[in-house]
VOGU-3710 file (C-alpha; in Angstrom, 3 decimals, decimal comma):
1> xxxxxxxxxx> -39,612/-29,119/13,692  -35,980/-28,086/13,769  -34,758/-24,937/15,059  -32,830/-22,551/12,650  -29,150/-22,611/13,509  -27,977/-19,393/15,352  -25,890/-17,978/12,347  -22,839/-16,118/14,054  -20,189/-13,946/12,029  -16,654/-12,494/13,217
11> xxxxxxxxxx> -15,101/-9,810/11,721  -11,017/-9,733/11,588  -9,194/-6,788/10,508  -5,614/-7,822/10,016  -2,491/-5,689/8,293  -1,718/-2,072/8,836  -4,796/0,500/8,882  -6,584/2,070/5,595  -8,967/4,851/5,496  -12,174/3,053/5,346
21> xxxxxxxxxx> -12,175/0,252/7,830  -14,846/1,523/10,336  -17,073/2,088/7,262  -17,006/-2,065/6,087  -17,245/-2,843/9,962  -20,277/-0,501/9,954  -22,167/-1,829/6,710  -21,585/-5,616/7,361  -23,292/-5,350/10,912  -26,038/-3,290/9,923
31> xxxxxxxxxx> -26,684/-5,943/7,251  -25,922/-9,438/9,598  -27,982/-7,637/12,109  -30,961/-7,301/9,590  -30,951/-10,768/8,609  -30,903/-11,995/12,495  -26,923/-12,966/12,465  -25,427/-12,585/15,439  -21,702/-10,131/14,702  -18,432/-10,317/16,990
41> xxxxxxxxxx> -15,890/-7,690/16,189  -12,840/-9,249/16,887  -10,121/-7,147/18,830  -6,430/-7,133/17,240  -6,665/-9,251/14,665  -5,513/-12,837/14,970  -3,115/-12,089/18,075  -5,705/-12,408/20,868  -7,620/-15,677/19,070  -3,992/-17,258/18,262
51> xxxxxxxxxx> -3,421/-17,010/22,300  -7,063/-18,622/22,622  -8,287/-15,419/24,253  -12,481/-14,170/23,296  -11,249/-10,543/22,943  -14,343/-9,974/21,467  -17,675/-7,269/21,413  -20,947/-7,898/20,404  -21,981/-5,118/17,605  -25,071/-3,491/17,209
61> xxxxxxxxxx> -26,855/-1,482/15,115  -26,986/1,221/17,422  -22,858/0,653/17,581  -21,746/0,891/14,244  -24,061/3,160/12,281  -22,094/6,802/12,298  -18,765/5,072/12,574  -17,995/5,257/8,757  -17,377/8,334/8,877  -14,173/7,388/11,189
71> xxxxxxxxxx> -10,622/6,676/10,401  -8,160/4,257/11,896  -10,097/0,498/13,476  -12,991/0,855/16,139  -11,774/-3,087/16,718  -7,890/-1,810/16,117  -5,469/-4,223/14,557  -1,977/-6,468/14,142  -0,055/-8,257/11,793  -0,208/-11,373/14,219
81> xxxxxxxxxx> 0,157/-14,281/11,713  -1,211/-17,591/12,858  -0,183/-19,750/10,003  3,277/-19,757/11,875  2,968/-21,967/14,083  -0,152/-25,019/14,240  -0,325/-23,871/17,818  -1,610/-20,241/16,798  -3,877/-22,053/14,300  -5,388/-24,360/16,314
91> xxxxxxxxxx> -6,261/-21,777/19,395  -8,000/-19,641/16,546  -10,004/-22,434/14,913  -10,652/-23,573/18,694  -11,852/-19,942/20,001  -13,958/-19,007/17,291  -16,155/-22,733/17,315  -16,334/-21,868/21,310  -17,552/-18,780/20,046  -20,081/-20,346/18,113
101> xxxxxxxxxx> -18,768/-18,460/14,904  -20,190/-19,700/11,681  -18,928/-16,948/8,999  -15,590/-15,245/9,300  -15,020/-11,926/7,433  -11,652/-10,943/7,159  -10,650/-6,962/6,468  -7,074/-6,850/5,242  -4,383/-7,739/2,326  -2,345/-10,627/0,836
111> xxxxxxxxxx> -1,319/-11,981/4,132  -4,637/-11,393/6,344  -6,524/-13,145/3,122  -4,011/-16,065/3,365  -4,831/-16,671/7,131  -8,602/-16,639/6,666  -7,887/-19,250/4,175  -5,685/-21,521/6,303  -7,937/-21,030/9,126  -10,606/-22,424/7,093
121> xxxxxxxxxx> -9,038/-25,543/5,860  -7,798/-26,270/9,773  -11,023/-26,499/11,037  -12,755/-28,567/7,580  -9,552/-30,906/7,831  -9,008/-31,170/11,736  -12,168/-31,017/13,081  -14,752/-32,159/9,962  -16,474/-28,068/11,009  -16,920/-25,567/8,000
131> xxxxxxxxxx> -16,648/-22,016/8,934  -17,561/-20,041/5,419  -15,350/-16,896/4,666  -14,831/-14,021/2,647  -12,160/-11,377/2,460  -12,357/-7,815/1,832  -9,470/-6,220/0,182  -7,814/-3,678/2,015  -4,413/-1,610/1,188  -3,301/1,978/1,041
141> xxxxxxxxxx> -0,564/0,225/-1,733  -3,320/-0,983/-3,999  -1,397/-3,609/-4,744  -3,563/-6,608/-4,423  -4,773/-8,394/-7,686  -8,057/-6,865/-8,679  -8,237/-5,887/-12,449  -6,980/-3,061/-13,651  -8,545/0,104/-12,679  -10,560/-0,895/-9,468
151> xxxxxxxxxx> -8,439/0,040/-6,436  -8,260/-1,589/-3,227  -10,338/0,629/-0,823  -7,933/3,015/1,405  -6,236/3,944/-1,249  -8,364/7,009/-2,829  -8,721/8,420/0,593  -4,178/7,885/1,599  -3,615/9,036/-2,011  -5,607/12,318/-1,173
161> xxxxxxxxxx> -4,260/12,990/2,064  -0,883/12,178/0,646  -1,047/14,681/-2,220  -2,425/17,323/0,369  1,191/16,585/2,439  3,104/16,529/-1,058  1,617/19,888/-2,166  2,681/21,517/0,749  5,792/20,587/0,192  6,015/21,820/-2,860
171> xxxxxxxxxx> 4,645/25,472/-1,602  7,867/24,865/0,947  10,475/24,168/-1,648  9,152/26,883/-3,949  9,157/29,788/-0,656  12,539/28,846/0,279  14,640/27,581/-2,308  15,057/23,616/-1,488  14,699/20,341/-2,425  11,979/17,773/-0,519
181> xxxxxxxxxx> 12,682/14,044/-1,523  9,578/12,605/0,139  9,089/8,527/0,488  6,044/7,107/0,211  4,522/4,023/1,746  4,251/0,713/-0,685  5,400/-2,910/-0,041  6,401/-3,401/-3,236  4,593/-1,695/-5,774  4,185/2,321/-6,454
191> xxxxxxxxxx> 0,864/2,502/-7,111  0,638/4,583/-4,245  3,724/7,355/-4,829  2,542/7,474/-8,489  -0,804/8,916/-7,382  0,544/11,627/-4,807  3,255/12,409/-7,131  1,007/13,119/-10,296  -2,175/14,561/-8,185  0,191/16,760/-6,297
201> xxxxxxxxxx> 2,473/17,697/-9,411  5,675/16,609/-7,629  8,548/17,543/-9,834  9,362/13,803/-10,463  8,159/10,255/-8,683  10,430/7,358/-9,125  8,757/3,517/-8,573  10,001/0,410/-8,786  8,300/-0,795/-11,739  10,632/1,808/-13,729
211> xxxxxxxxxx> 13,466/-0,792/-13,279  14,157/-4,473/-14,715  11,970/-6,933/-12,727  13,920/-8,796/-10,108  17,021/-6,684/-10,607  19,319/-4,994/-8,065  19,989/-1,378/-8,714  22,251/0,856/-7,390  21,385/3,214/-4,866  23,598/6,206/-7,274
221> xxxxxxxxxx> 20,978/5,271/-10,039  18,206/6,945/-7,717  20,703/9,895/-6,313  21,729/10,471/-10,242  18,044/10,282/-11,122  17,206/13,008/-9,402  20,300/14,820/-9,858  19,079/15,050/-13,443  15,960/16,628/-11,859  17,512/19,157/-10,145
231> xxxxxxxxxx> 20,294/19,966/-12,945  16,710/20,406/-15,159  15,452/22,783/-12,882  18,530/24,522/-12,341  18,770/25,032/-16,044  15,353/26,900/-16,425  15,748/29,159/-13,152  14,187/27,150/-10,981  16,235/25,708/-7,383  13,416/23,776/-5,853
241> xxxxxxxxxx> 11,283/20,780/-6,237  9,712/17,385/-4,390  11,001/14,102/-5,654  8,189/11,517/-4,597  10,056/8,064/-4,159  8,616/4,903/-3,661  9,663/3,044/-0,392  9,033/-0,384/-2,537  12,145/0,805/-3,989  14,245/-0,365/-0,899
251> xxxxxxxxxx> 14,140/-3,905/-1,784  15,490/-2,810/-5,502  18,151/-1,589/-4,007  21,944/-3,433/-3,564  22,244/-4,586/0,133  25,521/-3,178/0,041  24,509/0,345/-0,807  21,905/0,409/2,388  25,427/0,711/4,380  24,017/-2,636/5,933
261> xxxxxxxxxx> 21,177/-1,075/7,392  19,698/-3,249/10,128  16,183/-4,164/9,252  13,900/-5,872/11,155  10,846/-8,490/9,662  7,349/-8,710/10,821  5,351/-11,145/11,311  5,088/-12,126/7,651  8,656/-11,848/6,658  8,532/-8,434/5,370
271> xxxxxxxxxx> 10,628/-5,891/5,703  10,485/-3,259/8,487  10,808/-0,531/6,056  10,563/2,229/9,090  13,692/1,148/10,650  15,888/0,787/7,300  15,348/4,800/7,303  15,587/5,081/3,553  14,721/8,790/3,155  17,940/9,446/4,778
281> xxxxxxxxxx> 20,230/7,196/3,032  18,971/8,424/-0,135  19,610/12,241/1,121  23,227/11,755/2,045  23,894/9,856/-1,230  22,100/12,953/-2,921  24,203/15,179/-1,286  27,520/13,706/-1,880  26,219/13,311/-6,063  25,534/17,518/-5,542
291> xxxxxxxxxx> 28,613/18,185/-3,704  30,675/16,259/-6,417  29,823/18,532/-9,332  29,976/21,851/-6,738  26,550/22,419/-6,455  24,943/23,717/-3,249  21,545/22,683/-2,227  19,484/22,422/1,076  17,502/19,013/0,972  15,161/18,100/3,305
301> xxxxxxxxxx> 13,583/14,102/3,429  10,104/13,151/4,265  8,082/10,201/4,979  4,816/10,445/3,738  3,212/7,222/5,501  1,751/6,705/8,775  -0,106/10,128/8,365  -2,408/8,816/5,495  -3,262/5,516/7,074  -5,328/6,228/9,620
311> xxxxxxxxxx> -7,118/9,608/7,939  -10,877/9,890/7,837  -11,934/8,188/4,245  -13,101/10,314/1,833  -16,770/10,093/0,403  -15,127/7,587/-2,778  -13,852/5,598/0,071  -17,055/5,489/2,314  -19,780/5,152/-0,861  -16,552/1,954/-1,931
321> xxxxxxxxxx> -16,386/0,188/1,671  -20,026/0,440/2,425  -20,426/-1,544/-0,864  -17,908/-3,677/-0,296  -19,362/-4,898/3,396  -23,020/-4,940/1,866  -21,435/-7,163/-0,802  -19,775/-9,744/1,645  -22,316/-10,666/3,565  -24,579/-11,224/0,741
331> xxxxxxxxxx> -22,234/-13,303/-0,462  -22,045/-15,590/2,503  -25,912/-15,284/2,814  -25,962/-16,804/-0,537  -23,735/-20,010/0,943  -20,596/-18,614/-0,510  -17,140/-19,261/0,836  -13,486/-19,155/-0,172  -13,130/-15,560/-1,897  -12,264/-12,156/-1,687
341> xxxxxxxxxx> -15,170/-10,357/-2,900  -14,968/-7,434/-5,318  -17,625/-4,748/-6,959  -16,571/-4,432/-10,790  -19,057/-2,942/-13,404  -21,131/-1,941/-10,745  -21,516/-5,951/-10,253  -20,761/-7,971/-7,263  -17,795/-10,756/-8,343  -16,608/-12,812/-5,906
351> xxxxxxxxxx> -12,729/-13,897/-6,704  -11,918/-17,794/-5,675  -8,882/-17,484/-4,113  -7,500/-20,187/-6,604  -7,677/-17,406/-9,052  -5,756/-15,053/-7,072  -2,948/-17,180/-5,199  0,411/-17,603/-6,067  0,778/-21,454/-5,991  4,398/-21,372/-4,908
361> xxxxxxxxxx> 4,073/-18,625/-2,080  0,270/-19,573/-1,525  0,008/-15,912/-1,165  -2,128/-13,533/-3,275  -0,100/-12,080/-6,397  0,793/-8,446/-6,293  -0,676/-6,251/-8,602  2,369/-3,698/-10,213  2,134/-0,398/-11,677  1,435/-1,054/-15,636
371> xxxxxxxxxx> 4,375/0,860/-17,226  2,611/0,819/-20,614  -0,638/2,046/-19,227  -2,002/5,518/-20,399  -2,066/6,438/-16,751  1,642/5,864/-16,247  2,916/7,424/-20,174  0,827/10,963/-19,114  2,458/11,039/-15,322  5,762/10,807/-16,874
381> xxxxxxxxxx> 5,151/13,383/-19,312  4,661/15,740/-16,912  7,586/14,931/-14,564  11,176/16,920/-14,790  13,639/14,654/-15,113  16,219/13,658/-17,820  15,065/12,445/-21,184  16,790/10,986/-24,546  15,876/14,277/-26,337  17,300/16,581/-23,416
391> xxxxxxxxxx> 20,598/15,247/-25,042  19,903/15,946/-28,292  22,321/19,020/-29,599  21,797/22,474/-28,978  21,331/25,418/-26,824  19,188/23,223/-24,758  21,626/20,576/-23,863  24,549/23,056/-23,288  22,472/24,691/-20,909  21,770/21,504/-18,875
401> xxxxxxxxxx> 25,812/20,842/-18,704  26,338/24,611/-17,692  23,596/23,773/-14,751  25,813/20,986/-13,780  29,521/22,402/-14,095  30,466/19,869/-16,149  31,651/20,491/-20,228  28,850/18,627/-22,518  30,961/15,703/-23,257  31,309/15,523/-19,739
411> xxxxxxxxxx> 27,209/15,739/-18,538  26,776/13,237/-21,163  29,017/10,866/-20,109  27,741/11,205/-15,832  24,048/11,240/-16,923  22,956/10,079/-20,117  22,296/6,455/-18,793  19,498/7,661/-16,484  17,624/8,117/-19,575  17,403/4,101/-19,762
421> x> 15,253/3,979/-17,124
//
């Protein structure tokens, strides 16, 4: 009679933190657990298996089961990208077979998914072994390609603690008379400053989606943007208000109008958007745009980022994750492999990652802010900032060139291309 195979599963959280992750380590040990599975937690993401180092605990039950309520990564986490070099690839593949690891769950975005995947292949093509995987999305930018209207866990819970941040701010400019321009995290999308700046009822958000895809801006757009904002406010008595801006926005931006800002790459590639210190650029171009037309204003800048990352998850966020890690190992219970695994229509749908990749990056697509959404329409309605009718004649328009100094031919001339946008 044979003897079952000892099924073993490793969990890999890769990427920066999101609100949540302790609660999908929690829910897919208590489930391997149940069904006799054997769990590592793996420590740092790839970087320790890429050096061929068993960084690893053994979870229990016992270990795990009030830990959802927890932010940041009981197991931490990197960016350590193994696909770089076959070296790195080869040491993981190697340490986890040592390891006797059967099933690999990985907890993290585009780039975390794409390394589970090549990790896979490695050990199928190199060493004839099959180690079945699933991903879990994870990102406080909600930017990875699930359809419309189901976010990427982390986000409901950074969104909230954003829009607590944000609303402060607001209380701030309104006490003492300023201006906050605060910049929110997001690779490349702004799903994320969208939902502080409508659920905190920021004065305006700007994103890059606003903007023609794949074109350069320049950096006065932004400043005159929400120059228009404050001329608005000015107009109808009132000298404060929070711009939420999208730090996605900083590769939208002309390379010459960063003042060749020295920005250093991650392991992926990206950006290092941290040390391109946008929120200041933007509040010295600001400044100068106010200074031009003789109008005095104290402006503060804000990053609203590393604060929300790491913040307990919310009860969407824990109900969401525990799903989520109930979900996965279901899914590899049930022999599947290859996917990123979803709950839609209170259904569990597994997504092939041929669905999902881009077949010239072989990364996941990003997922953008849908301009024409009704979500999007109603958070621009409520903004302040410059529209086609504000130029319209009448009292109303004269009022908004008296709030800038200039004559109305004048204003209309500076500003009325920020309506294009």
């Amino acid at each position: 009679m044979n003897t079952p195979v000892q099924k073993t599963l490793a969990i890999v959280c890769g990427g920066g933190p999101a609100p949540g992750i302790n609660s999908v380590i929690s829910a897919i040990t208590i489930e391997a657990k149940k069904s006799g599975w054997e769990v590592y937690g793996v420590y740092d993401g790839f970087m320790n298996l890429g050096k061929g180092e068993k960084l690893v605990v053994s979870l229990t039950i016992d270990m795990v089961s009030r830990i959802y309520l927890e932010g940041g990564s009981i197991l931490r986490i990197s960016r350590f990208n193994p696909t770089r070099s076959e070296e790195s690839l080869r040491n993981v593949v190697d340490t986890l077979i040592e390891l006797g690891v059967t099933h690999l769950v990985t907890i993290g975005g585009d780039d975390t998914a794409y390394s589970a995947a090549c990790v896979a292949d490695y050990a199928k093509n190199n060493l004839g072994l099959t180690i079945s995987f699933v991903h879990v999305p994870k990102t406080i930018d909600n930017d990875l390609p699930l359809p419309e209207g189901i976010p990427t866990f982390g986000f409901e819970s950074a969104r909230s603690t954003g829009t607590d941040i944000v609303s402060n701010l607001m209380v701030d400019a309104m006490t003492t008379g300023r201006w906050y321009i605060g910049v929110a995290m997001g690779r490349m999308a702004g799903h994320l400053s969208l939902g502080i700046g409508k659920s905190s009822g920021a004065t305006l958000t700007i994103i890059p989606e606003e903007f023609p895809p794949g074109e350069k801006i320049p950096l006065s757009l932004l400043a005159d943007i929400i120059t228009g904002s404050i001329v608005k406010r000015i107009a109808s008595g009132r000298h404060y208000g929070v711009a939420v801006v999208a730090e996605g926005l900083i590769e939208r931006v002309r390379d010459e109008d960063l003042e060749a800002a020295c920005a250093e790459c991650d392991e992926h590639g990206h950006i290092r958007y941290a040390e391109i210190k946008f929120s200041d650029v933007l509040k010295k171009t600001l400044l100068a745009n106010l200074e031009s037309l003789g109008i005095t204003m104290t402006i503060q800048n804000k990053d609203v980022g590393y604060e929300v990352r790491c913040a307990p998850p919310n009860a969407f966020d824990i109900e969401y994750t525990r799903n989520l890690g109930y979900a996965a190992v279901e899914f590899l219970k049930n022999d599947g492999t290859n996917a990123m695994i979803t709950i839609q229509n209170n259904r569990i749908v597994p997504i092939s990652f041929e669905d999902i990749m881009d077949p010239v990056t072989k990364k996941t697509h990003v997922r953008m802010v849908n301009t024409g959404s009704i979500q999007y329409r109603i958070a621009r309605e409520y903004m302040i900032r410059l529209e086609k009718r504000d130029f319209e004649p009448g009292i109303e328009f004269e009022k908004l060139a008296v709030a800038a100094k200039l004559s109305p031919d004048e204003f209309r001339k500076r500003f009325q291309y920020v309506t294009n946008y």
